[in-house]
N, C-alpha and C positions, 0 to 999 in steps of 0.2 A: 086340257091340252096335253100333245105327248112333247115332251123334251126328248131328245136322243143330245146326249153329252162324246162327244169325244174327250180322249186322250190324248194331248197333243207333247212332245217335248218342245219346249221351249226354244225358241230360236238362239238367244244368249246362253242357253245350257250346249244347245249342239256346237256353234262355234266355241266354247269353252273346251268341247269333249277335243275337237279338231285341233284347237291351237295346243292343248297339251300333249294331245298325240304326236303331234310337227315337233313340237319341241325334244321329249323325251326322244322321238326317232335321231332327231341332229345330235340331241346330249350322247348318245351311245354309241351311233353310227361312224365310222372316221368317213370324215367328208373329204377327206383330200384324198382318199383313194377313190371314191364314188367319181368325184369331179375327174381325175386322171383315166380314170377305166371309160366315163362319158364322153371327154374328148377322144380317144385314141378310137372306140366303136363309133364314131361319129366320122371321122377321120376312115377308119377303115369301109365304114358304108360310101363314101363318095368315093373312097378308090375302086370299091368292088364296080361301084356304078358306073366308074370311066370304064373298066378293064373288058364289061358286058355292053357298053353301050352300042358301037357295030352292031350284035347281034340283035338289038330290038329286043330284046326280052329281059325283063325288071325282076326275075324270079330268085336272082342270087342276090340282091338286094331285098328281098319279101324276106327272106329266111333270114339273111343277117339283122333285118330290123325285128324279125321273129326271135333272134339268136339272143338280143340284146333287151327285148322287154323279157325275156325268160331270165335273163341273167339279172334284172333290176328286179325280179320279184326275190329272185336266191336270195339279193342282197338284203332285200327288208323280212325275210324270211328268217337267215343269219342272222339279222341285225338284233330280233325277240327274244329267238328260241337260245333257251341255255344247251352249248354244246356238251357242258360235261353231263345231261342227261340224255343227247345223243350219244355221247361215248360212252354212257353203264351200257346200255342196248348194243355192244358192240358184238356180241353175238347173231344179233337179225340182221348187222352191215354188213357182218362179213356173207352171211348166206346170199346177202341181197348181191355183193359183188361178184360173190362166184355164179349163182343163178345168171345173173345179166352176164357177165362172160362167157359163160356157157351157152348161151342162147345162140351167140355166134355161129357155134357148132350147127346146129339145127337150121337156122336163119340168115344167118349172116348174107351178106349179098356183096359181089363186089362193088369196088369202084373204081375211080379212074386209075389207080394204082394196080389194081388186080387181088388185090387182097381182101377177103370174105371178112373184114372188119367192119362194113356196115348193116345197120338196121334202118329198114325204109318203111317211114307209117304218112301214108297219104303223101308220097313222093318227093317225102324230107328225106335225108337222111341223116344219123345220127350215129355217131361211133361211139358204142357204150362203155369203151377206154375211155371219155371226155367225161361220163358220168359217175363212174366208177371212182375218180379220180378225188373225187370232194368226199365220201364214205370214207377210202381208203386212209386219209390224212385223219378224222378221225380217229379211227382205229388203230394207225402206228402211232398217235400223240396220246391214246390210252393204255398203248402197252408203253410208252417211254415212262407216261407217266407214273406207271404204274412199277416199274423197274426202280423208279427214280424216289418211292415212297418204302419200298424196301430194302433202301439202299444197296442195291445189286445193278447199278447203270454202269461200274464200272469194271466189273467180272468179264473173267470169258464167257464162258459159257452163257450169259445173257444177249452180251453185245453180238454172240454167233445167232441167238435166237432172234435176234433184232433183225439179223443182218439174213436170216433164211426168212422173216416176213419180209421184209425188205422183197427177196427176189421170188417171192410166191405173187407178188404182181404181175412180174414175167411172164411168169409159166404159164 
């Protein structure tokens, strides 16, 4: 006779793996900002839904509900990943934020404001100052930090160099 064996995990091992992961995620996670940031995007989806309802079309709701599962994976994304080894990499954030700002140039597309500050992928759009924004805080909390372990956070000449990162956001 032929036996063919599987491999199985065990059902008591998988919810084991589950409930540790749920747990570790709550131990690290601040829940009271998750649960604040859930209401007010929940809260903001039913006002976008009254504000479009007239029009018949659910599409500014699609993208806020889009808006907001993107935002609940950042958060369990954040929640893993150690930032101070996104901040040694602070060299590839910054190219990443000037490349994606720069793309504007090239790309950019207006909107209802008239300013070529959007990017449109499959008739989203998306203002890469919104994306930019989460690298960026890295990156000035690597150079504070890093000010701050050479004890020069309280110099001029640092705090000018803080203060011209600072407004190279702008530019």
């Amino acid at each position: 006779t032929d036996v063919t064996y599987t491999r199985s995990i065990p059902l008591n091992l998988s919810k084991k793996m589950i409930l540790s992961t749920a747990k570790d995620f709550f131990a690290r996670g601040d829940m009271v900002l998750l649960i604040l940031c859930a209401v007010a995007s929940i809260f903001g989806t039913v006002v976008i839904s009254s504000a479009t309802a007239s029009t018949g079309s659910m599409q500014y709701v699609y993208v806020q509900t889009l808006g907001i599962c993107i935002g609940l994976g950042l958060y369990v994304f954040f929640t893993y990943v150690d930032i101070d080894t996104l901040a040694d990499n602070w060299p590839i954030l910054t190219v990443f934020n000037i490349a994606l700002m720069s793309s504007l140039i090239f790309f950019g597309e207006a909107g209802d404001t008239g300013n070529n500050g959007w990017l449109r992928f499959f008739g989203i759009g998306v203002q890469p100052s919104e994306v930019v924004k989460v690298s960026y805080l890295i990156v000035m909390a690597k150079h504070i930090s890093y000010l701050k372990n050479r004890n020069t956070l309280n110099d001029f000449f640092p705090v000018v160099g803080l203060a011209l990162h600072f407004g190279a956001i702008f530019g």
